[in-house]
C-alpha positions in Angstrom: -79.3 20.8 57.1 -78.3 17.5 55.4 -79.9 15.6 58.4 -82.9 17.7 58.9 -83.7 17.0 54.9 -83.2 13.3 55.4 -85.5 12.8 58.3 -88.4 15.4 56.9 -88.3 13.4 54.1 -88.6 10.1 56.3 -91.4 11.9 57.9 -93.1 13.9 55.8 -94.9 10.8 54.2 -96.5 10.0 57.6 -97.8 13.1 58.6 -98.8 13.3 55.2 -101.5 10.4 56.4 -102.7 12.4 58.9 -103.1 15.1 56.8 -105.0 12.4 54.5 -106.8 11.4 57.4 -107.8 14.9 58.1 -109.4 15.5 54.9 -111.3 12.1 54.4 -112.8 12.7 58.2 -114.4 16.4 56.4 -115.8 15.2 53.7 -120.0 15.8 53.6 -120.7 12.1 53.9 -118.6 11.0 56.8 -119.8 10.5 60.0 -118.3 11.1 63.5 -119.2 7.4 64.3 -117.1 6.1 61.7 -113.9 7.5 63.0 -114.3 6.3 66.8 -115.1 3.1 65.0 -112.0 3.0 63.2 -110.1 4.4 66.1 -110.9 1.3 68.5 -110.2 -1.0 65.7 -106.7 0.3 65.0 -107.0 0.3 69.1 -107.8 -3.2 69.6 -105.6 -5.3 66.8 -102.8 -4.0 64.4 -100.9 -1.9 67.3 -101.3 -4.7 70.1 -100.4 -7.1 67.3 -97.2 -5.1 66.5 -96.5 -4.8 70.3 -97.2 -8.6 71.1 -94.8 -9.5 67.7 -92.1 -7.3 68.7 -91.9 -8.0 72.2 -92.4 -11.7 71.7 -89.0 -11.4 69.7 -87.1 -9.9 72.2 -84.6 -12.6 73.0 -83.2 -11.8 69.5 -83.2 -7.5 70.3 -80.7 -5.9 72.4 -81.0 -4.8 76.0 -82.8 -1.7 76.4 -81.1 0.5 79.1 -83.9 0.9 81.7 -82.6 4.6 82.7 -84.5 6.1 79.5 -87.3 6.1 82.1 -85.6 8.4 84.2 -84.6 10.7 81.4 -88.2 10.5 79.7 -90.0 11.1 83.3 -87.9 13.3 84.8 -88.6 15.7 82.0 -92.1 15.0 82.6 -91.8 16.1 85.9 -89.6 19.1 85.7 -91.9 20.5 82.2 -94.7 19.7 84.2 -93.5 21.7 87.2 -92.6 24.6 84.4 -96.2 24.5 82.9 -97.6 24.7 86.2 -95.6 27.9 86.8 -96.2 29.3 83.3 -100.4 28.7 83.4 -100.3 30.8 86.8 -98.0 34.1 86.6 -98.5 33.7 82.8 -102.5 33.0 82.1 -103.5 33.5 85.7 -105.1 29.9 85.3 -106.7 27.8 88.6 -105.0 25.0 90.0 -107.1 22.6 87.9 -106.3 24.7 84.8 -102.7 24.8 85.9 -103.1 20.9 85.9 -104.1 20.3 82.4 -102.5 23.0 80.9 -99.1 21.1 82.1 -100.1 17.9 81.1 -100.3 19.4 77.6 -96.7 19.9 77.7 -95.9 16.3 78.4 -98.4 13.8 77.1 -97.2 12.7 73.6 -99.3 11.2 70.9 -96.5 8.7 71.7 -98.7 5.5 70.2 -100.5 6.6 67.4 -97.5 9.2 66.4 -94.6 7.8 67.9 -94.5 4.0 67.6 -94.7 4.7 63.6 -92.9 7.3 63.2 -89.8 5.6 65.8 -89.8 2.5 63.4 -89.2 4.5 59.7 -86.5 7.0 61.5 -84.6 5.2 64.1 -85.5 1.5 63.1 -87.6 -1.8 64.7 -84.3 -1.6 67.2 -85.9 1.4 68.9 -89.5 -0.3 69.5 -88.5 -2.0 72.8 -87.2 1.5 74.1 -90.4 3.1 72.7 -92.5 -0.1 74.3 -90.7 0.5 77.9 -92.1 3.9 78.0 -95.8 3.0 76.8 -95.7 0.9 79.8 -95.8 3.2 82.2 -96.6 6.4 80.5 -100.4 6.4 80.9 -100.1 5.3 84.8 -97.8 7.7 85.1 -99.2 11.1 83.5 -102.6 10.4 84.4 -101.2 9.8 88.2 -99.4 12.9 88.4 -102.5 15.1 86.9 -104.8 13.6 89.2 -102.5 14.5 92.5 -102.3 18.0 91.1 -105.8 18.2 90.6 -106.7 16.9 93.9 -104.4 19.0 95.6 -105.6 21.7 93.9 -109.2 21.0 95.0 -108.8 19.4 98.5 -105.4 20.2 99.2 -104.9 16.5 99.9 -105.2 13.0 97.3 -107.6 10.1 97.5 -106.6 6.3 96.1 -110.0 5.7 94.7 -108.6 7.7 91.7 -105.4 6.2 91.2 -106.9 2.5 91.4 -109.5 3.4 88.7 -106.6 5.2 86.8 -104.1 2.2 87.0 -107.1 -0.8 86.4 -107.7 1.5 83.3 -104.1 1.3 82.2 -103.9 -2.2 82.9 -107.4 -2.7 81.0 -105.8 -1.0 77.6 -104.9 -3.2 74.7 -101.8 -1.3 73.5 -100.4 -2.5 77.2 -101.9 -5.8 77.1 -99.6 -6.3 74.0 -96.8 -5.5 75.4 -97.2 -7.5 78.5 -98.6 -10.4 76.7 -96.0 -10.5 74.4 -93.3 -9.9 77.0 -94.7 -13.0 79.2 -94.8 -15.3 76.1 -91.0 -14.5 75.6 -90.4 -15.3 79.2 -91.7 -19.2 78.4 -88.9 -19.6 75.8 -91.4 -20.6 73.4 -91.7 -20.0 69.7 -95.0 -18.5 68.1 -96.1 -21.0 65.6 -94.9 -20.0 61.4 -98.3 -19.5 60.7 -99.4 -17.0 63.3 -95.9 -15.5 63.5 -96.5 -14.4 60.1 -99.9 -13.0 60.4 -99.1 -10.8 63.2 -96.2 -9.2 61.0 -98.6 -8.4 58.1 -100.9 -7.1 61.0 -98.6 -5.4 62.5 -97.4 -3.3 59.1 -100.9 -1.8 58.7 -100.0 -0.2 62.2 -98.5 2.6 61.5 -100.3 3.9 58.1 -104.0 2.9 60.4 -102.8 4.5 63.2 -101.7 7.6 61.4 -104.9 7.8 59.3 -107.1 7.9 62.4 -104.6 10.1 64.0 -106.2 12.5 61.4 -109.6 11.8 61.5 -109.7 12.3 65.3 -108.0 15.7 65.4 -110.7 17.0 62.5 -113.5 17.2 65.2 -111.4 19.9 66.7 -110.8 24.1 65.9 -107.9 26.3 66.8 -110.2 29.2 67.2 -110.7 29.2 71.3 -108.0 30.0 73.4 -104.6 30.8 70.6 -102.2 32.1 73.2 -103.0 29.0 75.5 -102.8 26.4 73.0 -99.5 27.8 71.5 -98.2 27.8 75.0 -98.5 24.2 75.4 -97.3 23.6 71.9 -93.7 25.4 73.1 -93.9 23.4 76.2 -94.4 20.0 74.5 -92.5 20.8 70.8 -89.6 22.9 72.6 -89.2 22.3 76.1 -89.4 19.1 77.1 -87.4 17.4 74.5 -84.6 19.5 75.5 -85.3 18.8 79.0 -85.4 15.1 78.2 -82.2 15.6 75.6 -80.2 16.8 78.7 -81.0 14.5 81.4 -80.2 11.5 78.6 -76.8 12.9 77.9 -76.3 13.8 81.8 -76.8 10.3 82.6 -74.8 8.8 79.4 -77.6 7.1 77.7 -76.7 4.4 74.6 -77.9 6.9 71.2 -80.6 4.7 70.1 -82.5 4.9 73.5 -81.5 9.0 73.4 -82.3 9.1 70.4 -85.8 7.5 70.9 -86.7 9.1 74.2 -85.9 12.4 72.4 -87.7 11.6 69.7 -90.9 10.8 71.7 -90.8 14.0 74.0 -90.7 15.8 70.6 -94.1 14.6 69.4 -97.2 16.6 69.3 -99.8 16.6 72.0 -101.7 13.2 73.1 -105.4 13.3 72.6 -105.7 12.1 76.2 -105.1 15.3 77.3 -108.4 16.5 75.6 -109.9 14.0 78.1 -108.3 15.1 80.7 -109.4 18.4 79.9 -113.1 17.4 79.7 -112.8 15.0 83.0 -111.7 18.1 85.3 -114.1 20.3 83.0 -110.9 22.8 82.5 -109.4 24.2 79.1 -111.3 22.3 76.8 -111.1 24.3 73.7 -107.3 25.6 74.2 -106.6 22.0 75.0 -108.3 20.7 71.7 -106.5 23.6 69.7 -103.0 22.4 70.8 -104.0 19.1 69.5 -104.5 20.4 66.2 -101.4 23.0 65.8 -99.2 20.9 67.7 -99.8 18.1 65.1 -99.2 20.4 62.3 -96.3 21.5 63.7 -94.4 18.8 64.5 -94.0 17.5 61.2 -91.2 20.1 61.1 -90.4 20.4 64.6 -89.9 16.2 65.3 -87.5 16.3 62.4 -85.4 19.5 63.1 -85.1 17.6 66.8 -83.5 14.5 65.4 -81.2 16.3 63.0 -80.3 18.1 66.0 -79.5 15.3 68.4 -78.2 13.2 66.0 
């Protein structure tokens, strides 16, 4: 219980900006256009410039043991499996629906959420871990909808989809950061005083921007369509996978701080990417949207019950 109290507290103060952001996103005045505006801002410079800092200081970090990936996608995998199972003896979904409703259960809001939320409860140490599995995440989730889609459709895949899905990836600034700032620390060089310094005040407005517009985004959506969908994917994603993730990390002897952190990540609510996803495939739009909103609200008890947990 003592744990549980100590990282609610931790937490409670961030989602308490997205709660924040929530309200300042329904007020009469503000407009729609204001929060995508603020969203590719927060986007395009304080979490790159976070990324780029950290990783560009790597040399001075420990090593990050590389087999978090397994443990974080292999409960990808396996939950996704599950959910594809659950949407069709449980909601008698389509193949498509089966699809997103699945993804639901294992995209996490893992940057504007989890890169936060990592550095106030398991430290700056546990950004590279939590960097390692931004890397690959989108390329990977968006991959694996996109076969199960197809294959739900044509019963076999085309590679148009997965070049335009990894060109995106490549394209984002939250993994030109981290590649940028891993090649930069690969020359041996030193980032001048000057500019070393303004990307750490950058860099601290990260997680408070991030979580504000967190809040703002998840306004636009309702939790009236679809309850016993959305709920579903909230157990998948809250419950499920970070136990599936907590077992394959202990299973394959992981260091605690990148358990702890690939844990911590599976626990998070549900990435808005999903919604896109949803709208892309034209499947489960409002349940998807729903989850969004729920699972948001509640992680902020869930995430920190999970650490106390593993800890």
């Amino acid at each position: 219980m003592a744990a549980f109290l100590h990282y609610l507290a931790l937490s409670a103060p961030f989602f308490g900006l997205v709660i924040v952001g929530l309200a300042l996103a329904r007020l009469p005045f503000w407009r729609a256009s204001w929060t995508r505006r603020a969203s590719r801002l927060v986007f395009a410079v304080p979490l790159p410039a976070l990324l780029f800092h950290m990783m560009s200081h790597r040399s001075t970090a420990a090593p990050v043991d590389t087999r978090l990936l397994i443990a974080f996608f292999g409960s990808c995998f396996i939950v996704f499996g599950i959910g594809r199972a659950v949407g069709h003896f449980g909601f008698r979904l389509d193949g498509v629906s089966q699809s997103v409703f699945a993804l639901g259960g294992v995209f996490s809001n893992n940057v504007l959420l989890g890169v936060p939320l990592a550095r106030l409860t398991l430290g700056p140490a546990a950004l590279p871990s939590v960097a390692l599995v931004l890397v690959f995440n989108a390329l990977t989730l968006w991959t694996l909808v996109t076969v199960s889609v197809e294959w739900a459709r044509h019963g076999s895949l085309g590679l148009s989809g997965l070049g335009k899905t990894a060109l995106g990836v490549l394209k984002n600034p939250i993994i030109i950061g981290i590649l940028g700032g891993t090649a930069f620390e690969l020359t041996g060089a030193s980032l001048p005083p000057s500019v070393d310094s303004v990307l750490d005040v950058v860099g601290h407005t990260a997680g408070p921007l991030a979580l504000l517009v967190l809040g703002m985004g998840i306004s636009a959506y309702g939790i009236r369509e679809g309850l016993g969908v959305s709920l579903a994917i909230c157990a998948l994603k809250l419950v499920l996978q970070p136990l599936v993730v907590w077992a394959l990390a202990l299973g394959l002897g992981l260091p605690p701080l990148e358990r702890q952190a690939v844990v911590l990540l599976a626990s998070l609510s549900v990435g808005a990417n999903v919604y896109l996803v949803s709208i892309e495939f034209n499947a489960l739009e409002g349940p998807v949207a729903s989850s969004l909103v729920l699972s948001t609200l509640f992680a902020a008890l869930t995430t920190p019950l999970v650490l106390a947990l593993i800890r």
